[in-house]
C-alpha positions as CSV (number, residue, x, y, z in Angstrom):
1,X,-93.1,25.9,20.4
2,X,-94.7,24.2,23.7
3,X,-98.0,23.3,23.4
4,X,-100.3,25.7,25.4
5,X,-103.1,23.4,27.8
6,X,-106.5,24.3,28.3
7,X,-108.5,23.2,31.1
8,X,-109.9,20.3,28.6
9,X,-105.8,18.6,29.4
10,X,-107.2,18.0,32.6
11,X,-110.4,16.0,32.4
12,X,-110.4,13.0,33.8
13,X,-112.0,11.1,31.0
14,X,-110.6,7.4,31.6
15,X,-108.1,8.3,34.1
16,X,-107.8,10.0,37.0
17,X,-105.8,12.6,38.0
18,X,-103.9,13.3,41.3
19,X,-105.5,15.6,43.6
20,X,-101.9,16.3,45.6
21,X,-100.6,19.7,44.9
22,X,-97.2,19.0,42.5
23,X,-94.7,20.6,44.5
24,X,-95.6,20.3,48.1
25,X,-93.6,18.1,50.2
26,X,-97.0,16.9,52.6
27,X,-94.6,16.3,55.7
28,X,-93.7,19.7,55.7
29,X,-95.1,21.9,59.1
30,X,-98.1,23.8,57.0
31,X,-101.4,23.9,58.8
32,X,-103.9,21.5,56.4
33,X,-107.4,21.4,56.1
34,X,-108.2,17.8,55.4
35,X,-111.8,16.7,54.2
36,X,-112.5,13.2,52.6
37,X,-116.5,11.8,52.3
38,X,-117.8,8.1,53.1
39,X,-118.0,5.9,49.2
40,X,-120.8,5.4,47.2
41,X,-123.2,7.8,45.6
42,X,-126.2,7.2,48.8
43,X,-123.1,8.0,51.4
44,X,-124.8,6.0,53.7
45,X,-123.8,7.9,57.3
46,X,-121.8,6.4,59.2
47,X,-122.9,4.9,62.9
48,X,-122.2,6.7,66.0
49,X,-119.7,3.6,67.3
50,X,-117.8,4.1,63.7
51,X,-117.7,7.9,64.1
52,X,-116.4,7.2,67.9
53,X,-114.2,4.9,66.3
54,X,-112.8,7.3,64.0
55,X,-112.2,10.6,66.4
56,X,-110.1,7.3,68.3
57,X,-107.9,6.5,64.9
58,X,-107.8,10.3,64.3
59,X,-105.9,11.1,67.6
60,X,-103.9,7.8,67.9
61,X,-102.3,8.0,64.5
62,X,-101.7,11.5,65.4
63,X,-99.8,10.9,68.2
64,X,-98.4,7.9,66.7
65,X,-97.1,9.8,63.2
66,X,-95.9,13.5,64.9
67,X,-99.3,14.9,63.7
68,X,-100.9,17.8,65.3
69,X,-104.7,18.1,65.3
70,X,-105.6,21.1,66.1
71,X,-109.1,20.8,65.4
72,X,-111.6,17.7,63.8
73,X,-115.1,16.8,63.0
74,X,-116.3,13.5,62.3
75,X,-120.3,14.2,60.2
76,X,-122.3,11.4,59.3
77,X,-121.0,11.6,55.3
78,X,-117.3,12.9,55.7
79,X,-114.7,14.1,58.3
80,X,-112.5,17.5,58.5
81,X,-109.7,17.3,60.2
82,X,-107.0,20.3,61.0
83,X,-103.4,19.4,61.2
84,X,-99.8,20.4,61.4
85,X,-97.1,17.4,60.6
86,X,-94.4,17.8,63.9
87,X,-92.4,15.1,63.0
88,X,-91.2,13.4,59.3
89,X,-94.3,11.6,58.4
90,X,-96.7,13.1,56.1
91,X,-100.1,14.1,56.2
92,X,-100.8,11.6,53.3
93,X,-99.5,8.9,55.5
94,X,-101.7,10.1,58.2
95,X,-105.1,9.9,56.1
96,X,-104.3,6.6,54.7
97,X,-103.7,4.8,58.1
98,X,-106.8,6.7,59.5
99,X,-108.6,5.7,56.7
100,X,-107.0,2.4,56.7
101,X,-107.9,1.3,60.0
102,X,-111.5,2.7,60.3
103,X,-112.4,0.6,57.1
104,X,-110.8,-2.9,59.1
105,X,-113.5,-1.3,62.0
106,X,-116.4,-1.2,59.5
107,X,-115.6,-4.7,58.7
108,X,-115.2,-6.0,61.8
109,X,-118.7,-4.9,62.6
110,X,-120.4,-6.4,59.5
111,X,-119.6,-3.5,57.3
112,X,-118.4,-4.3,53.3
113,X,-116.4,-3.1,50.7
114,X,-115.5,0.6,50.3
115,X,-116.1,2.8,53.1
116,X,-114.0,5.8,52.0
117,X,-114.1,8.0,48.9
118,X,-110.6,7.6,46.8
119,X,-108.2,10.4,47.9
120,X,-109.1,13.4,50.6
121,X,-109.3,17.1,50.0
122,X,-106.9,19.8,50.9
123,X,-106.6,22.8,51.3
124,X,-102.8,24.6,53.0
125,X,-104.0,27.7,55.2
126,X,-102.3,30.9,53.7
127,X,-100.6,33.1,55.9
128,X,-103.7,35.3,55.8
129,X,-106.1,33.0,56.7
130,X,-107.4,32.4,60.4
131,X,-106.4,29.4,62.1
132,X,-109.1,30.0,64.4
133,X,-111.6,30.7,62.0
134,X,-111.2,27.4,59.7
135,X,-111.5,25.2,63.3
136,X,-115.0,27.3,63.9
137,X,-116.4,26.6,60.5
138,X,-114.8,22.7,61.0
139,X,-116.3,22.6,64.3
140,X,-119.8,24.7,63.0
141,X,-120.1,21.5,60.9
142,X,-123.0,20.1,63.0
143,X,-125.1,22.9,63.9
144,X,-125.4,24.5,59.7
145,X,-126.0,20.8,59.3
146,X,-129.2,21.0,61.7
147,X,-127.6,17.7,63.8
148,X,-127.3,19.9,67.5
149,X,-127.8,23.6,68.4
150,X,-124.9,24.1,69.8
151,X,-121.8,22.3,68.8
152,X,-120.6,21.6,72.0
153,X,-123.8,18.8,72.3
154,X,-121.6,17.2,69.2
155,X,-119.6,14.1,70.3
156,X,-117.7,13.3,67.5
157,X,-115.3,17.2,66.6
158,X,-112.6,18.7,68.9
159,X,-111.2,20.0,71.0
160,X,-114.0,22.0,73.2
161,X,-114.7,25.8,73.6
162,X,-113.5,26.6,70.0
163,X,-116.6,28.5,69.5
């Protein structure tokens, strides 16, 4: 008899569980919503030459890695980022140099220690769910977050004319 789990198997008291789906190859051509926040419980926001600096590492590792972005927003306290892997490399690999690189930025302009969160979010769009309608709400970021009225005064999502 196999023991049954309950959702008390899955606390993370100690350690930490993986927040990767099991059984998902992450190279595979799925559209992913990506979300991972700025470290530390004040989540200081991050400048406007780092969030410049990130939409830059967002769209060169891209194109570096076979990684469609369809759609992106860098806030002041975390980035969303929609994707579809073209090529072999995954979108794991794609977060980690992204977030990777914009930590050596940080540093190089005075910043320390952690600047990301462990891990990133995810979320695979279902076949029923809007493509179009996930890069509005990505890119409808700034204005629910009372930064612009518009989001096309935002400098730091993409592409343009989404909404």
């Amino acid at each position: 008899m196999s023991a049954q789990r309950t959702p008390r198997d899955y606390a993370t008291f100690g350690t930490r569980r993986s927040l990767r789906l099991e059984r998902l190859d992450y190279s595979e051509s799925h559209v992913y919503h990506i979300t991972w926040r700025v470290h530390g419980k004040s989540r200081s926001p991050l400048s406007k030459y780092l969030r410049a600096e990130i939409v830059r590492t967002l769209n060169d590792r891209a194109s570096a890695l076979e990684i469609r972005v369809l759609t992106y927003c860098v806030m002041p306290d975390h980035v969303h980022v929609l994707v579809i892997p073209d090529g072999s490399a995954s979108v794991i690999k794609y977060v980690q140099q992204v977030k990777g690189l914009t930590t050596r930025a940080n540093w190089a302009k005075g910043g320390k220690g952690k600047l990301w969160q462990r891990g990133f979010y995810d979320h695979v769009l279902r076949r029923d769910e809007d493509v179009l309608t996930t890069s509005r709400y990505i890119v409808g970021n700034p204005v629910r977050s009372g930064l612009v009225s518009d989001p096309s005064e935002y400098p730091y999502s993409g592409p343009r004319g989404i909404l």
